[in-house]
N, C-alpha and C positions, 0 to 999 in steps of 0.2 A: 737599341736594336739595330742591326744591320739591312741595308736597302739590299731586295732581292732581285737581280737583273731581269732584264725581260728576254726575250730570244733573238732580238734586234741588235739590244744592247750586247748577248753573246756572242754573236756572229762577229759583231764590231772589235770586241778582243781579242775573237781571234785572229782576225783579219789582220789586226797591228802584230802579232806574235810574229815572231823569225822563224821559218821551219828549220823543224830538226835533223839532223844530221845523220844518215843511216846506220845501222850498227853493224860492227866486222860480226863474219861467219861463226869465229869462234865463240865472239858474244853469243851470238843466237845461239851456237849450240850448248853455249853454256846455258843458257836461259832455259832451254830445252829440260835440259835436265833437269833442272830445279825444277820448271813446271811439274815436271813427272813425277818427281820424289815428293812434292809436294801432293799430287795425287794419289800416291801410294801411303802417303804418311795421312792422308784424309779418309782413304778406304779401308786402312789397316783401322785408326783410330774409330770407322764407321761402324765396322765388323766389332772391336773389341764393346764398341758403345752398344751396340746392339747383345752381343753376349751378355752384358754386362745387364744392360735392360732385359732380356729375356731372363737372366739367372735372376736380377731379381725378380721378374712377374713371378718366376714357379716358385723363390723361394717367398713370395709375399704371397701366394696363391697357396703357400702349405701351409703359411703361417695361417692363412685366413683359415684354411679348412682346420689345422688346429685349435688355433680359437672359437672354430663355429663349433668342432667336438669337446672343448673345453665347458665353452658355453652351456652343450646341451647337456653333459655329464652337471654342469652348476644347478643347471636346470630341473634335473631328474631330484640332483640330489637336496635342491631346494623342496619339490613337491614333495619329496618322501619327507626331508624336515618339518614341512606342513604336514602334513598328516601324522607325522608322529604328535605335532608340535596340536594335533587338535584331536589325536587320541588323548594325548594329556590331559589336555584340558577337558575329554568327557569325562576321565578317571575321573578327575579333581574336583569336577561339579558332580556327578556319583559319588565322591569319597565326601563331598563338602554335604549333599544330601543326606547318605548317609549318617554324617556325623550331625547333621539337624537332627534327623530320627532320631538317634544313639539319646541324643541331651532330649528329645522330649521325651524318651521310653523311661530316660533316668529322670525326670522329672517327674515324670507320673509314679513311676517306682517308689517315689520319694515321697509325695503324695499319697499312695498308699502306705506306705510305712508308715505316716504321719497317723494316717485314718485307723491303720490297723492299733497303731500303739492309744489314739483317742479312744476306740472302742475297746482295745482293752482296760483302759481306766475306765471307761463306761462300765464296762462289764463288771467289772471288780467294782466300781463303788453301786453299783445294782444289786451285785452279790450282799454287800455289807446290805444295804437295803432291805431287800429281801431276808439277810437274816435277823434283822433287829425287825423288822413286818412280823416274820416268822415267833420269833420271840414274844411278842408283841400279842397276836394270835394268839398262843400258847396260856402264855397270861391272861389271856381273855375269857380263853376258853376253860381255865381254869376257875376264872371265876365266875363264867356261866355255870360251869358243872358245881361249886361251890352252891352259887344262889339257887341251880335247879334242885341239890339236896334239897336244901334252907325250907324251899317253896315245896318239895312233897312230902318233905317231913311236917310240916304246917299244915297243907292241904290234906295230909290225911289227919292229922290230928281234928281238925273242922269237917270233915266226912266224920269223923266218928263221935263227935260232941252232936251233928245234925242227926245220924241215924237213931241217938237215943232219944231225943226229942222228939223224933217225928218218930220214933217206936213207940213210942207209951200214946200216939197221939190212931196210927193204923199201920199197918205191916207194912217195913221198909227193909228191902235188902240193897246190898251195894251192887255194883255195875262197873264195865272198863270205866266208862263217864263219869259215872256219880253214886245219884242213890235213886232208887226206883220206890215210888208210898202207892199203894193197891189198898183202893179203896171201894171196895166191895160190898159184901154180905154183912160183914162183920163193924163195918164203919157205915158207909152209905148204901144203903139199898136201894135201887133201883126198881118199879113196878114192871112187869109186863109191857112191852109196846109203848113205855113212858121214860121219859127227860128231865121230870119235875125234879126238885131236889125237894125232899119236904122239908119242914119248920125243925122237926128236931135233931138234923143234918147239919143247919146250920151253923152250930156251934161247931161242930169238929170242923168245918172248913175255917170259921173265925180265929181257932187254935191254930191247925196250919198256914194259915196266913200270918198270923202273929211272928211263928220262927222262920217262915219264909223272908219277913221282910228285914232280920236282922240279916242275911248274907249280903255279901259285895263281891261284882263279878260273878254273879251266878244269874244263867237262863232255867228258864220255868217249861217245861213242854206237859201237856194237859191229854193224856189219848183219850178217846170212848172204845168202847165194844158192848156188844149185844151177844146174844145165846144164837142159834141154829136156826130159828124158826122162822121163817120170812125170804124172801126173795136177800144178794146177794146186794144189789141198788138199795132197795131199801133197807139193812142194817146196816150202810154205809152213810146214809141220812140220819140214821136214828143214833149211831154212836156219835157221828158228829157234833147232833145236838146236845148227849151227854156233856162231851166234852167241851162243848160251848157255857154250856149251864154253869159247870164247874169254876170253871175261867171267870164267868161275872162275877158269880161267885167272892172268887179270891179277889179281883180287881177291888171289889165293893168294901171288902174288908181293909184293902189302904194298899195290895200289891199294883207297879205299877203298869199299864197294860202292852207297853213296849217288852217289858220282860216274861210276856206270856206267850205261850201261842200252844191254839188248841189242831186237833188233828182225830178222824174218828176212823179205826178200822175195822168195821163192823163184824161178824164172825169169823174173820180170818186169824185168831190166835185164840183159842178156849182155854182155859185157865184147864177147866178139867174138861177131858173128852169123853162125853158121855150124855143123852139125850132125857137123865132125869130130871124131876124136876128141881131138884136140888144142884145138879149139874149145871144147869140151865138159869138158877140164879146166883149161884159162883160168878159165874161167864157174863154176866148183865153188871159193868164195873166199867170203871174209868181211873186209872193210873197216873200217877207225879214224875215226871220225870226230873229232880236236879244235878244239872250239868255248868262242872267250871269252864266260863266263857273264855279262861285265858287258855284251855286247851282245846276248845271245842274249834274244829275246823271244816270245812267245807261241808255236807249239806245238812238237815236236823235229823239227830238221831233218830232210827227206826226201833222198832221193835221186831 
């Protein structure tokens, strides 16, 4: 590096310098000139510099203002690109929605298709079902209608083997139910205001007990009745006990006493209507009633 003088050591050099020699006129004014052209070529150059600067600010100033309108037209047309660009995308997720719905509608669709076509094999093998049920049925019922012949042709033939037996034994006519034995004047006679059965009675009930006790499936029903003469309570008592009478009766000769049952309706059905005396012991009787248990339903036959 170079030692930098100080203003001492300047002075000093210059001091030792020779002065310089003055310059002729012409110099000068040659000098002149140049200075001047040298001024004119620095303010010409200043001016152009400055056009030069000023053309470019305006054109760097358009430039900006076109790029700043470039920019915002980018701009504009960026937003509307979004927005288009996020209409889209609602489409998409609506179309993408949509096409979820679409496959579960078609899913269920198919689902039922499935179910419609199981329940129609259901149906169709129900069908078969019900017709071989049907079938089945038919056969059944044909051989119910078969065995019910069987059974009334049978069962009348045993009403009609019973009514001559218990005919030759006291008057027996047939009934919807059975057979009805009226055992009266003419078989058992009843006294006056009496329940007894006497000694010589006994045998005809021994007889009806006898073919009573070959049936099977047959119920026993025993009625009493009295004549006219007496309060409406008490032949209600009095046939009772007829028909109670009757009933040991039978029990005692070997029928059994579940297959019996007595019931007394005192003057309310008179054989004959009529207040003789002869009327009156018509009307003083007690009645058989037998009836097939396998038809007899709901409650005990009346009279």
């Amino acid at each position: 590096m170079g030692i930098i003088p100080t203003d001492v050591e300047e002075q000093a050099i210059q001091e030792e310098r020779p002065p310089e020699a003055p310059l002729p006129p012409s110099a000068l004014e040659h000098h002149d000139k140049s200075a001047n052209s040298v001024r004119r070529a620095a303010i010409v150059l200043g001016v152009i510099a400055l056009g030069v600067t000023l053309a470019f600010g305006f054109w760097l100033s358009r430039s900006v203002r076109r790029q700043d309108r470039r920019m915002a037209r980018l701009s504009q047309q960026m937003e509307q690109l979004n927005h288009r660009v996020g209409g889209v995308e609602q489409q998409s997720q609506q179309f993408a929605q949509q096409a979820s719905q679409a496959a579960a509608s078609a899913k269920a669709a198919a689902q039922q298709r499935d179910e419609a076509k199981q329940s129609e094999q259901n149906s169709a093998a129900q069908a078969q079902s019900a017709l071989q049920a049907a079938a089945t049925a038919q056969q059944l019922a044909n051989q119910a209608t078969q065995k019910a012949e069987e059974y009334r042709k049978q069962h009348e033939e045993e009403l009609q083997q019973l009514q001559q037996a218990l005919g030759q034994i006291a008057e027996t006519h047939r009934t919807a139910l059975g057979l009805v034995m009226t055992l009266g004047e003419k078989s058992i006679r009843f006294d006056f205001d009496k329940a007894e059965i006497k000694p010589q009675y006994r045998d005809i009930l021994n007889r009806i007990a006898g073919t009573l006790m070959t049936l099977k499936q047959y119920s026993i029903y025993v009625y009493g009745y009295t004549d006219d003469v007496g309060t409406k309570d008490y032949n209600l008592k009095l046939s009772a006990r007829r028909a109670q009478a009757v009933r040991s009766s039978l029990i005692n000769a070997g029928i059994k006493p579940d297959a019996i049952t007595a019931k007394g309706f005192g003057k309310s059905d008179p054989r004959v209507k009529s207040d003789t005396p002869k009327a009156r012991s018509a009307n003083r009787r007690v009645e058989i009633g037998i009836v097939d248990s396998r038809i007899l339903m709901g409650p005990l036959p009346q009279k």
